[in-house]
N, C-alpha and C positions, 0 to 999 in steps of 0.2 A: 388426576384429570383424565388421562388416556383409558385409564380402569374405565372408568365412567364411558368414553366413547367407546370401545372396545365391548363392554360388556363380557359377553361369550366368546368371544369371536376367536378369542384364546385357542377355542376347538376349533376347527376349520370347519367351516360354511355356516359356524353357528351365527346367531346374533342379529335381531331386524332393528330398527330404532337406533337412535342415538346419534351422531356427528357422520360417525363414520356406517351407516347404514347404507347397504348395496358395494360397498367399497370390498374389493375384491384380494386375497394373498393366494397368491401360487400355491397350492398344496403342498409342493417341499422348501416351502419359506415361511418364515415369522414376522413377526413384528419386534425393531427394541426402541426403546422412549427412554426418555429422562428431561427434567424441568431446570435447566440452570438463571441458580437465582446469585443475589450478591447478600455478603452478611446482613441485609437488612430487608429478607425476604422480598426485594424485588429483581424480578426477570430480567434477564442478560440479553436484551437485544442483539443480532446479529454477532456472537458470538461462533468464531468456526468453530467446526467437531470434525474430526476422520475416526471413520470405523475402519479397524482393519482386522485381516485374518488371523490364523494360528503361525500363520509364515510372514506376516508381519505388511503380507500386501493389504493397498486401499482397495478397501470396496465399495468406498458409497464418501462423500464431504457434504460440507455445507455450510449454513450460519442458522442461529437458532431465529426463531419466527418472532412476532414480535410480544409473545407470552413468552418468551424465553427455553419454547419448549425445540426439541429433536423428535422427529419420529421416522423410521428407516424400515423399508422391508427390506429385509437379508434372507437367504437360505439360511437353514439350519445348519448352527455349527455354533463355533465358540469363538466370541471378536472379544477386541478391546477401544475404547473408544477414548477420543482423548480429545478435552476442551479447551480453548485458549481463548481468552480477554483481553484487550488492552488496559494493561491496568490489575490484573488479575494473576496468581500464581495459576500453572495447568493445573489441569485436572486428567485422572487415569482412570478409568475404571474398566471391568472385564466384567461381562453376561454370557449364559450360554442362551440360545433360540432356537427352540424346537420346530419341528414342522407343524403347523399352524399356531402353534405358542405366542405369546405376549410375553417378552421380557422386560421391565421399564428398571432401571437404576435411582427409579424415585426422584424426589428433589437433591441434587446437587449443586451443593454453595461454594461458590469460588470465592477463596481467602484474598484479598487486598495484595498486590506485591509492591514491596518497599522498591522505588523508582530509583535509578540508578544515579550514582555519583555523577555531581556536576564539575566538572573543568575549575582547577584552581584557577581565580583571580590572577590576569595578568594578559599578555599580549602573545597569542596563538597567531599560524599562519596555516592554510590551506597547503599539505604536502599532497603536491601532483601527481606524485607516480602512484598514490594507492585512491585516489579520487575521479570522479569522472561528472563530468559534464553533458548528458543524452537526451537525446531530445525524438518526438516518434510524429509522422505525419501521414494522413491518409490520403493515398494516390488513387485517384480514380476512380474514385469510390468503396472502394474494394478492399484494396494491398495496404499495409501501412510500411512508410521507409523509415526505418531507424538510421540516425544520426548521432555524431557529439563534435565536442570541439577540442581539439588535443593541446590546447595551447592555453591558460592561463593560471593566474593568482590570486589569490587571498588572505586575508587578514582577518582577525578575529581579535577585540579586546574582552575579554571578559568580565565583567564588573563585580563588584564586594555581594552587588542582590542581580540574580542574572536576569534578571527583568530590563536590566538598565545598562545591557552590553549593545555592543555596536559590530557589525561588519561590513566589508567593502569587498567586491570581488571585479574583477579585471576580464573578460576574456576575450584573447585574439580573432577577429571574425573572418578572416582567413583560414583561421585552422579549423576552419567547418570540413567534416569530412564523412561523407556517407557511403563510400567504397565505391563509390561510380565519377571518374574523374570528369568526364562531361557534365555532370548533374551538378558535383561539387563548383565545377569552374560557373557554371550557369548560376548555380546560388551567390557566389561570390561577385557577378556582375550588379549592373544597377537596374536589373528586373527584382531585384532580391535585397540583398545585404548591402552591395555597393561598397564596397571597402576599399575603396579608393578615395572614399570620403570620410566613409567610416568607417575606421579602421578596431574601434572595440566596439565590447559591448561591457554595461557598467550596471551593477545593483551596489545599491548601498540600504544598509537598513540600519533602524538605532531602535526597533520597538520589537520586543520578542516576549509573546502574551503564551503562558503556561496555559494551556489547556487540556490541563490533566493524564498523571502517571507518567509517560514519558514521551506527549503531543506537546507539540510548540505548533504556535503558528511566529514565523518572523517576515514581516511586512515593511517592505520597503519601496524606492523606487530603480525602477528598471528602466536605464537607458539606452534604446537599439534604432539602429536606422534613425538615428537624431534626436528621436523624437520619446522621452518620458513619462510612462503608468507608474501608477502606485501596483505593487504585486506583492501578493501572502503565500509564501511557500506553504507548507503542509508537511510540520517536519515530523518526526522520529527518531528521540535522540537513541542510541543504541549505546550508552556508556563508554567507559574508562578502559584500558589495555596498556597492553606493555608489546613495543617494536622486537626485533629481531635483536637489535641494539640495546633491548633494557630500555628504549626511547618510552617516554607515554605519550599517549594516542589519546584522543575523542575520536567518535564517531558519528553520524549520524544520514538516516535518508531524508529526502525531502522529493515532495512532487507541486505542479502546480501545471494552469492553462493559460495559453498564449494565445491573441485573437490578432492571426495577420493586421488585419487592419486597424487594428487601437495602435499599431507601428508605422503606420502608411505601406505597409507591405500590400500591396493590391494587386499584383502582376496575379493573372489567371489568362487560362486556355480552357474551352469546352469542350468536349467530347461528342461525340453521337448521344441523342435525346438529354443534352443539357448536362451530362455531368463535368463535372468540375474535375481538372486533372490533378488538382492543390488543394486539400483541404483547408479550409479558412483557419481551424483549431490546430494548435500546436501544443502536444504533454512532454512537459520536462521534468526530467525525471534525474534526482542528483545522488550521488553517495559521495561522499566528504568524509575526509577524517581530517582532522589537525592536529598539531604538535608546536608544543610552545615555542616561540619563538626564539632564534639564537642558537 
């Protein structure tokens, strides 16, 4: 395909016609290309790649477009580029790019990778000291403050078909802590969280939908400031380990969005020309490991 846009262009300044017609490369740079497909010749959507050097630095990332193609101008020299999928074993390969040269690595098909070991059947809990609880908000418009909450627990049973496991998780809404004890003490009043009333915060979930390789979505309900949404984390199991102890581990991340107000969280201040000093969105953002219980 790039053949085809590229034409001549191979030679520096050659080439009128085609996609990339007028399109310009630095005279001591190249072009390199490659097409990533999946074993049933279709294109890998937003697929990342890094090109890097001979010394192993990034030169250039990205995600493949939505023909599954990469194209990069680089200086002339010798990279290697390397492609990752969800769902997909990498991929390595190494081109050299001459000065106005075309290098492409043609179509390259990423092989399926076998998804990682699920959690033996039985009753997991959330160990705290390697999990965290973090959450990021937009101040001003501008700044974003990171956050977490240093204080709770969890539980995890695992079911015979992991479709049909269940978790519950705890956390202290006091132990909100964003390294500015003013801010923290301000979040903990009853502009905020109010943890004088309420005193946790509570998810439970019992529906955990495989959405392929090693995506879960698990969807439950979220109860903060009193008041209960339905929420679907956005997980990432990341497999099976072994602790310090010979212990075994699961892991996994998870992200999701929080809307102040679907909580009654509504306290706001404005700024000069209207901005908000509390962004309405809240990204929470989790890493969890478990270990079976007992």
């Amino acid at each position: 395909m790039f053949g085809r846009w590229l034409g001549s262009r191979s030679q520096a300044g050659a080439g009128r016609g085609g996609a990339l017609a007028g399109f310009q490369v630095h005279r001591s740079a190249g072009v390199l290309s490659c097409r990533v497909l999946d074993p049933v010749n279709e294109p890998v959507r937003q697929a990342e790649f890094v090109i890097t050097d001979g010394a192993g630095r990034k030169i250039v990332g990205g995600e493949t477009d939505p023909f599954g193609s990469v194209l990069a101008t680089v200086p002339a020299g010798d990279y290697r580029l390397a492609v990752t999928a969800e769902g997909f074993t990498p991929f390595h390969g190494a081109a050299t790019v001459t000065e106005g040269g075309h290098a492409t690595l043609g179509d390259v098909t990423l092989q399926v990778a076998a998804p990682p070991q699920l959690p033996e059947p039985g009753d997991w809990e959330v160990e705290p000291n390697h999990s965290q609880i973090g959450f990021t908000a937009r101040h001003i418009g501008l700044a974003r403050i990171h956050g977490r909450f240093n204080t709770f627990a969890g539980a995890v049973r695992i079911a015979d078909r992991m479709e049909d496991s269940a978790m519950h998780v705890i956390i202290d809404a006091a132990s909100i802590d964003t390294n500015v004890q003013m801010r923290d003490d301000h979040l903990r009043s009853g502009d905020f969280l109010d943890v004088g009333r309420f005193p946790t915060l509570e998810f439970y979930s019992e529906r955990f939908v495989h959405r392929g390789g090693s995506r879960w979505g698990v969807t439950g309900a979220l109860t903060l400031h009193g008041v209960s949404r339905t929420v679907t984390l956005d997980t990432q199991y990341l497999g099976l380990g072994n602790g310090l102890q010979g212990e075994t581990r699961a892991a996994c991340r998870a992200t999701t969005e929080l809307h102040r107000e679907d909580f009654t969280l509504t306290w706001q201040t404005m700024l000069a020309r209207g901005i908000a000093a509390v962004g309405s969105s809240i990204a929470i953002d989790l890493d969890i490991q478990i270990v079976p219980k007992g």
